[in-house]
N, C-alpha and C positions, 0 to 999 in steps of 0.2 A: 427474806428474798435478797440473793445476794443484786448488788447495783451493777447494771452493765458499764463498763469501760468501754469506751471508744479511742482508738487511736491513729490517730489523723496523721499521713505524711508530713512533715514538715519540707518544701520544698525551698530551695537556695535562696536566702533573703535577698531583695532588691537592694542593685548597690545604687547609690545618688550618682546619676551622670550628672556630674561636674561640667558646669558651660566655663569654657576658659577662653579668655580675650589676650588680645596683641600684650607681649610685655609682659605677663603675667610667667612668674619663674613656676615648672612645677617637674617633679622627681620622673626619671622613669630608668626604672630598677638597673639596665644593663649599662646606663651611662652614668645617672648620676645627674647632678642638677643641670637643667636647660628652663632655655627661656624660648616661649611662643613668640615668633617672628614675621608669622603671617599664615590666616587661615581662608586656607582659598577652595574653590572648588573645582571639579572638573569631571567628562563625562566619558567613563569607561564602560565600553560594552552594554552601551545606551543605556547605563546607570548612572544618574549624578552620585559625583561621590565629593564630602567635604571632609577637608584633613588638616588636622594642625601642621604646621612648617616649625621643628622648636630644636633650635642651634643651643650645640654641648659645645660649649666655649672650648675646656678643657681639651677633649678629642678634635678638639675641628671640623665637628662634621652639624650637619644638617636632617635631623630623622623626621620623616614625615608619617604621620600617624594618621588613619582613619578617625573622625569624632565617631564613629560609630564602634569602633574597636581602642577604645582611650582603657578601658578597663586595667592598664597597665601604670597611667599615669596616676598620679598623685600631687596631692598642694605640698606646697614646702610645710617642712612640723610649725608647731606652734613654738611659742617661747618657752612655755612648758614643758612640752615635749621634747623640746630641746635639751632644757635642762635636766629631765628625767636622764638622758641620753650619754649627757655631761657626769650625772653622778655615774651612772653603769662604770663610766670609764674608772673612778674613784677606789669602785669595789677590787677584789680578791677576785686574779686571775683565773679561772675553771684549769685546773692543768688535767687534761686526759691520758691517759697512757695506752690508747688504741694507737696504732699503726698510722705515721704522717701521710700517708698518701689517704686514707679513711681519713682522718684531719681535715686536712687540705681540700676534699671533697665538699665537706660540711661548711667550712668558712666561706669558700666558694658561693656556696647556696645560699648563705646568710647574707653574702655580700652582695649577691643578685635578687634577693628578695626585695631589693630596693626598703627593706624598714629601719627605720633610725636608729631600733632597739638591738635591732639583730646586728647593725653594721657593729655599732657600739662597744657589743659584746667581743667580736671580732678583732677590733682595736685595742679594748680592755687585755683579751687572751693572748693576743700575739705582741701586745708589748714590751720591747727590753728597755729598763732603766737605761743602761751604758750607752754612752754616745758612739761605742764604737760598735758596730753589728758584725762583732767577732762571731759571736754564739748564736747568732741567727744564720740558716741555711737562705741561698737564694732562694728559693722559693717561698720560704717561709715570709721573707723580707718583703717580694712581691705583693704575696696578701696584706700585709700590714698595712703599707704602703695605699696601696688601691682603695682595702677599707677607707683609711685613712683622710686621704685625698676625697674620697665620697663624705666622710664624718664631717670634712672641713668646710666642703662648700655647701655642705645645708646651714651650718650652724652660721656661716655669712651672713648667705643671705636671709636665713630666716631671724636674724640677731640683727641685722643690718651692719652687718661688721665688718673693716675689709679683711681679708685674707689673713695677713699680718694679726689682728686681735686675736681673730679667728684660732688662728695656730697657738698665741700665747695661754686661749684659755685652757683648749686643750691638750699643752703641752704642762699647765696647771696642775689639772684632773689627774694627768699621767703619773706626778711627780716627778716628771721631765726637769732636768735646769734649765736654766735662761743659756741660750745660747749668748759667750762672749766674745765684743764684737771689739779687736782691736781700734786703742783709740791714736787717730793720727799723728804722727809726730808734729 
């Protein structure tokens, strides 16, 4: 007798809503690190609605998010994670030979997916040794850049580093030089 099979939909796994308090720094993809500033509520169209208040230092601004719609936000990585993030950068550039504006689409989407692995990759690919960005295209520069600035304020705060470490470690991973700093006469 052959055995019946059954095959059950698998339907979209439940993600953990994440409760997040005052202070608390966490990611959300199109900026970049921000910190919870105040969770307030208020009633729209005889709806109470409650929303994070969480200030992108960076951009200057203030994005207020539904807790009900957080599904974007995210915790800072882990230290681990971090570091996983850190080697990415260490590896062998992916060099593609499709059409920059195809390129440029994709790095884009990686860089907005808000994940540490995909910015990563982003900064890994688009990095030039030379301190001078002869051979990088503006635009190319801009993604780097952007990645870049997003790669650095997670590894901060999630390292507890300031800025400044921040940048040396990943300027490490790159095989970046040490920027030299004349010394005063």
């Amino acid at each position: 007798a052959a055995a019946e099979i059954i095959i059950t939909k698998v339907t979209k796994q439940e993600s953990d809503k994440k409760i997040y308090k005052v202070k608390d720094h966490v990611i959300y993809p199109k900026h970049g690190v921000g910190q919870i500033v105040a969770i307030e509520s208020s009633v729209i169209a005889d709806i109470e609605m409650t929303y994070y208040k969480i200030q992108v230092t960076k951009d200057k601004l203030i994005l207020t998010i539904p807790v009900n719609q957080q599904g974007n936000l995210r915790p800072i990585s882990s230290v681990n994670q971090i570091n996983k993030a850190v080697s990415i950068l260490k590896g062998k550039p992916k060099i593609r030979r499709t059409m920059w504006s195809r390129r440029a689409q994709e790095y884009d989407q990686k860089i907005n997916s808000g994940e540490i692995y995909q910015i990563a990759e982003v900064v890994r690919d688009l990095n030039k040794n030379s301190e001078i960005p002869v051979d990088q295209s503006y635009s190319e520069r801009q993604l780097f850049e952007k990645a870049y600035d997003r790669l650095l304020g997670e590894v901060a705060i999630g390292m507890q580093l300031t800025n400044e470490d921040a940048k040396k470690k990943l300027d490490k991973a790159l095989g970046k030089k040490e920027a030299v700093t004349a010394e005063p006469i």
